[in-house]
C-alpha positions in Angstrom: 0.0 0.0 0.0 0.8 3.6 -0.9 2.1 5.8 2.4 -0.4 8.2 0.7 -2.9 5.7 0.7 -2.9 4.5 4.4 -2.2 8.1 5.6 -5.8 9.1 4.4 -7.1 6.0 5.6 -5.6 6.7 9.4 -6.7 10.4 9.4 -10.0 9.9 8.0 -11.3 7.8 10.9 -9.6 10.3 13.6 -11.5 12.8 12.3 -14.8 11.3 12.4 -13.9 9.8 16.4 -13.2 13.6 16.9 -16.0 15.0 15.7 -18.1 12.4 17.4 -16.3 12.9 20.6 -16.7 16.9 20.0 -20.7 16.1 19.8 -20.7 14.0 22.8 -19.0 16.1 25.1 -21.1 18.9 24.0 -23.8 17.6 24.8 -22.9 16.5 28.2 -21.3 20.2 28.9 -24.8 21.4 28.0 -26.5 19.0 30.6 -24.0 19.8 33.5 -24.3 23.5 33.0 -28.0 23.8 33.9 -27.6 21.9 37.1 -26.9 24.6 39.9 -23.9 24.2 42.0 -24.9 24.9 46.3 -23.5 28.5 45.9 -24.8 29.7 42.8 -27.0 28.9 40.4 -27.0 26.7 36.9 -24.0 27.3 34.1 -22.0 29.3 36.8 -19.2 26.7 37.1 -16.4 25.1 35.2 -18.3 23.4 32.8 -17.3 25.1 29.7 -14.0 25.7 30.8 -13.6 21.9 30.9 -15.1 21.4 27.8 -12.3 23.0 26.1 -9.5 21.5 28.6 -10.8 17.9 27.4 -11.0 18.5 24.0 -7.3 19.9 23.6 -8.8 23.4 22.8 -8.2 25.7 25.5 -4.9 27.1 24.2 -6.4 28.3 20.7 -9.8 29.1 22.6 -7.5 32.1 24.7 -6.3 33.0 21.5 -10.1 34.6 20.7 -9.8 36.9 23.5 -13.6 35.2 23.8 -14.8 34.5 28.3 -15.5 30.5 28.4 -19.5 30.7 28.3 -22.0 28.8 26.2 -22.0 30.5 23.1 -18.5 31.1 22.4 -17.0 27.6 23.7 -20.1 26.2 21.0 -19.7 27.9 18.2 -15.6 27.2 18.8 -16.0 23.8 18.7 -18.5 23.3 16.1 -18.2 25.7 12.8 -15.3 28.1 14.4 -13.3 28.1 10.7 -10.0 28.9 13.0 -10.5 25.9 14.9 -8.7 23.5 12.8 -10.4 20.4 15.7 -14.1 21.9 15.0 -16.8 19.4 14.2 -17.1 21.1 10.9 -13.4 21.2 10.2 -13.3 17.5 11.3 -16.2 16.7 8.8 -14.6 18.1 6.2 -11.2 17.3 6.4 -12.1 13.3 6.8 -14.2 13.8 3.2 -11.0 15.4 1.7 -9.4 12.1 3.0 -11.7 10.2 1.8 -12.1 11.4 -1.9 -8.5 10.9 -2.2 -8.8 7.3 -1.5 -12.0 6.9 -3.4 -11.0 3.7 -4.4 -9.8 2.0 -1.1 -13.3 2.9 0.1 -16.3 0.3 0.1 -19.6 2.0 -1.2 -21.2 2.1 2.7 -18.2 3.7 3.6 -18.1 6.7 0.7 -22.1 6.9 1.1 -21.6 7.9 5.0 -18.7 9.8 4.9 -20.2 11.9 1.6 -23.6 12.2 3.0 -22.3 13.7 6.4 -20.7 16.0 4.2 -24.0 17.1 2.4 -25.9 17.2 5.2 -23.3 19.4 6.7 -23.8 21.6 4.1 -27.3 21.9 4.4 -26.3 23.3 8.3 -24.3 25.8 7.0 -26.4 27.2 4.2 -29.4 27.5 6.3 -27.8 28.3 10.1 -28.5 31.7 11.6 -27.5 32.6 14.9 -30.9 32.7 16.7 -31.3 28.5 15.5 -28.0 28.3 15.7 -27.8 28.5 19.6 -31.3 27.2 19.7 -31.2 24.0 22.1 -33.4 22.1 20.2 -31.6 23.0 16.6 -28.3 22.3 18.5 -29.2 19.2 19.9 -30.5 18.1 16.5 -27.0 19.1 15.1 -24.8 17.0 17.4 -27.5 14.1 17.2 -26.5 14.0 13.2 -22.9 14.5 14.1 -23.0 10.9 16.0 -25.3 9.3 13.7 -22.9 10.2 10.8 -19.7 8.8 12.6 -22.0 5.9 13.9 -22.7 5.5 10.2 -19.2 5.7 8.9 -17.5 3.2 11.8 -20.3 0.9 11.0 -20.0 0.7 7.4 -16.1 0.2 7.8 -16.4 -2.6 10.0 -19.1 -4.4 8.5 -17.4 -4.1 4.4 -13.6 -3.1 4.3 -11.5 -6.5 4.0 -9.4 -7.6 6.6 -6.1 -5.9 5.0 -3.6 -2.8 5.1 -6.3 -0.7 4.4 -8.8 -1.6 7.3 -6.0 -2.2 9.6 -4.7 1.4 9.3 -8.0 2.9 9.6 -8.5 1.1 12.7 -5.3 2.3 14.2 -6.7 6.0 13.9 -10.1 5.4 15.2 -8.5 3.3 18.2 -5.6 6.3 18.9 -8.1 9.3 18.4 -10.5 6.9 20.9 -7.6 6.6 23.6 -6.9 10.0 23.4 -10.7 11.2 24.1 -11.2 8.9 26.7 -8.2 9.7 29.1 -8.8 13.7 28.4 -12.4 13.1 29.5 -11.4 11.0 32.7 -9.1 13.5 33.7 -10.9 16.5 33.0 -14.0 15.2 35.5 -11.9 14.4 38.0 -9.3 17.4 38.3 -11.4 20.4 37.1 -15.1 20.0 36.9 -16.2 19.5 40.0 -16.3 23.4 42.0 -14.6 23.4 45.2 -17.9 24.4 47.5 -19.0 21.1 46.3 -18.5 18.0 47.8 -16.9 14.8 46.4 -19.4 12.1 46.3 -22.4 14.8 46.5 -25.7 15.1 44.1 -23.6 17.2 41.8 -20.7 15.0 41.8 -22.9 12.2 41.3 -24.4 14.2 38.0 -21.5 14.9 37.0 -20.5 11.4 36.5 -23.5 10.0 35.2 -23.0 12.6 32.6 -19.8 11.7 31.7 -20.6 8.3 31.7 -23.6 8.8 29.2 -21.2 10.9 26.9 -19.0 7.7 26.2 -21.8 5.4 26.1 -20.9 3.8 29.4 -23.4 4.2 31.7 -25.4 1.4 31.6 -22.5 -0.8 31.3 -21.1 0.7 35.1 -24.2 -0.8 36.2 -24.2 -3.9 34.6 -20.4 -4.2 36.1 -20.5 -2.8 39.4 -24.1 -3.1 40.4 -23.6 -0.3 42.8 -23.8 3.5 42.7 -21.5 5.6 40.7 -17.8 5.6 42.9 -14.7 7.8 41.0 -12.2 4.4 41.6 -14.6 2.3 40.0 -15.6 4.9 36.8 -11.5 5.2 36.2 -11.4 1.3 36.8 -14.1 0.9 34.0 -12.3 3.1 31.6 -8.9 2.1 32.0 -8.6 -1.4 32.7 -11.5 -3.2 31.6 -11.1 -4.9 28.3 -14.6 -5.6 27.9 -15.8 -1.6 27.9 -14.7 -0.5 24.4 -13.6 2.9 25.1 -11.5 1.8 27.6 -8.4 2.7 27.2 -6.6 -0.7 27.7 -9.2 -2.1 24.9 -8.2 1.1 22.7 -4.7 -0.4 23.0 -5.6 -4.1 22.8 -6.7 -3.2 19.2 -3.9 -1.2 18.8 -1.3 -3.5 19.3 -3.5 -6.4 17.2 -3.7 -4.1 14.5 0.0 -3.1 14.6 1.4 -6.7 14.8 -1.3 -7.5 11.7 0.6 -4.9 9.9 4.0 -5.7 10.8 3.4 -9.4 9.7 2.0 -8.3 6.5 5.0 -6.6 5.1 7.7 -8.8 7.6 8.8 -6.1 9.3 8.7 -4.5 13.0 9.2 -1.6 14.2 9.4 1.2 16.6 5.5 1.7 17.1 4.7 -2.0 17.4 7.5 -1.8 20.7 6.2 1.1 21.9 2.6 -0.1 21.8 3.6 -3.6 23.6 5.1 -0.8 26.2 2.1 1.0 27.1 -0.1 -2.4 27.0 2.1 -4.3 29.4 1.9 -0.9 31.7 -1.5 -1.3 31.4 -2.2 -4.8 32.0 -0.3 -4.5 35.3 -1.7 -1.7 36.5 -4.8 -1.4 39.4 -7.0 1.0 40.1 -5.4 1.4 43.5 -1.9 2.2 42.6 -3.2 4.4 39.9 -5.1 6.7 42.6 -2.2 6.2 45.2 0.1 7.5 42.5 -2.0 9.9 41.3 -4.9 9.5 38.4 -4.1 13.0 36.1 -0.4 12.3 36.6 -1.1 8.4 35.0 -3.5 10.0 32.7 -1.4 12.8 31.8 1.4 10.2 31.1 -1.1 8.2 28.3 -1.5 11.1 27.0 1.5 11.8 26.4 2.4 8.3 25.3 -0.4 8.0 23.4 0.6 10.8 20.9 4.1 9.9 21.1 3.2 6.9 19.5 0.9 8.6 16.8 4.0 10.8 15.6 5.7 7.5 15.7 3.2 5.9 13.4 3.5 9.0 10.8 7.2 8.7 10.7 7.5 4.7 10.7 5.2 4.5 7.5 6.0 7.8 6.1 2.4 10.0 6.9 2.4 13.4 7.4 1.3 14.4 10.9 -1.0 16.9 11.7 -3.0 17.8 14.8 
């Protein structure tokens, strides 16, 4: 396979995980801000602020000189042209990708991808700002958003051959999905919660669910735990447990299947494959307790960071380009 080829492939799924991640955080942010905290009352906290801390787009956000409130922090991270992370800048970057591998495509797949596209168009012809910030219009908006990724990852799994091609695409989808899920975990736990509020309190408890509900996880906490919502047992569901599949130690069990597949294919390992094994074995022996005795943002902060390390190592092993 073409570099070319399986760099559109890779970056095509990441950017439809992002914007579905973009639309289910979102909508989650909206949820938590109309719950009031015990000193003030709803949309008064941290919410947004964390919105853009867990999507990786608080730097650029200061950059606007824009306050953190509702309507900036959403138009941002949906059709904000100098957001280059934006659900519409995601949208259309993975249809770029994915007319220049037309060909490697099934028909499911292009049909999605394309008709996101469209329909995406159809939002931006006929959007004002009155409907625009409507919460009805906007809920309708990040309900297509996941659709159209549901869509997309559905038709890939369900037609692509088991080659190159779908192996490659995988290994975006499963990196962009590792990345998401630790920002998430971390955000919740080090910045969302207001300091007149109490850990383990009805907010808290909301807090979580809503979290939860954003990754598609809440009913399966119950169906694990069979108890209440408890921070060690959340981070234990979405780190360690290979059975939740945004966890990130099924992210990486992918990972490192879809690696080896690759390596085995053209007879050749390299520095991503080790590095993957690395992070899995870390992750296989850790627990939930010596991840909270040590510290869970500074282990979460650390996949993080070897998480991307090992996307720029991807890029350079089988010559991609890398952007953000």
């Amino acid at each position: 396979m073409l570099a070319r080829t399986a760099d559109n492939l890779y970056w095509l799924a990441r950017y439809m995980e992002r914007a579905d991640f973009l639309a289910r955080i979102l909508d989650a942010t909206r949820r938590l801000a109309i719950v009031p905290t015990a000193n003030a009352g709803p949309g008064t906290g941290t919410e947004w602020d964390s919105v853009l801390e867990a999507s990786g787009a608080a730097e650029g956000f200061r950059k606007t000189g824009n306050l953190p409130d509702e309507l900036a922090v959403v138009d941002y991270l949906t059709f904000a042209e100098d957001n280059p992370s934006s659900i519409c800048n995601c949208i259309e970057k993975a249809r770029t990708n994915a007319r220049a591998v037309r060909t490697a495509l099934t028909a499911e797949m292009w049909d999605a991808i394309n008709g996101a596209w469209i329909e995406l168009k159809r939002y931006l012809q006929t959007r004002t700002r009155n409907s625009y910030y409507d919460r009805v219009e906007l809920t309708r908006f990040l309900d297509f958003v996941k659709k159209a990724s549901l869509d997309y990852d559905g038709a890939a799994h369900r037609t692509m051959l088991r080659n190159d091609a779908y192996w490659f695409s995988r290994l975006g989808l499963y990196i962009e999905r590792a990345d998401n899920t630790a920002r998430i975990l971390d955000v919740k736990y080090n910045i969302l919660l207001p300091e007149t509020e109490t850990i383990g309190g009805s907010l808290d408890y909301f807090q979580w669910a809503s979290i939860l509900r954003a990754v598609s996880a809440l009913n399966a906490y119950h169906w694990v735990y069979r108890t209440s919502l408890k921070p060690w047992l959340i981070a234990d569901l979405l780190i360690l447990r290979t059975e939740m599949p945004r966890s990130l130690i099924a992210c990486y069990d992918n990972i490192v299947r879809f690696l080896d597949s690759i390596s085995q294919a053209y007879g050749q390992k390299g520095t991503a494959q080790v590095q993957a094994h690395q992070v899995m074995a870390r992750l296989m022996k850790s627990t939930t307790k010596e991840i909270f005795q040590s510290g869970l943002h500074e282990f979460v902060t650390a996949f993080v960071e070897d998480n991307t390390r090992l996307g720029t190592t991807i890029c350079q092993q089988y010559l991609f380009e890398c952007p953000t």
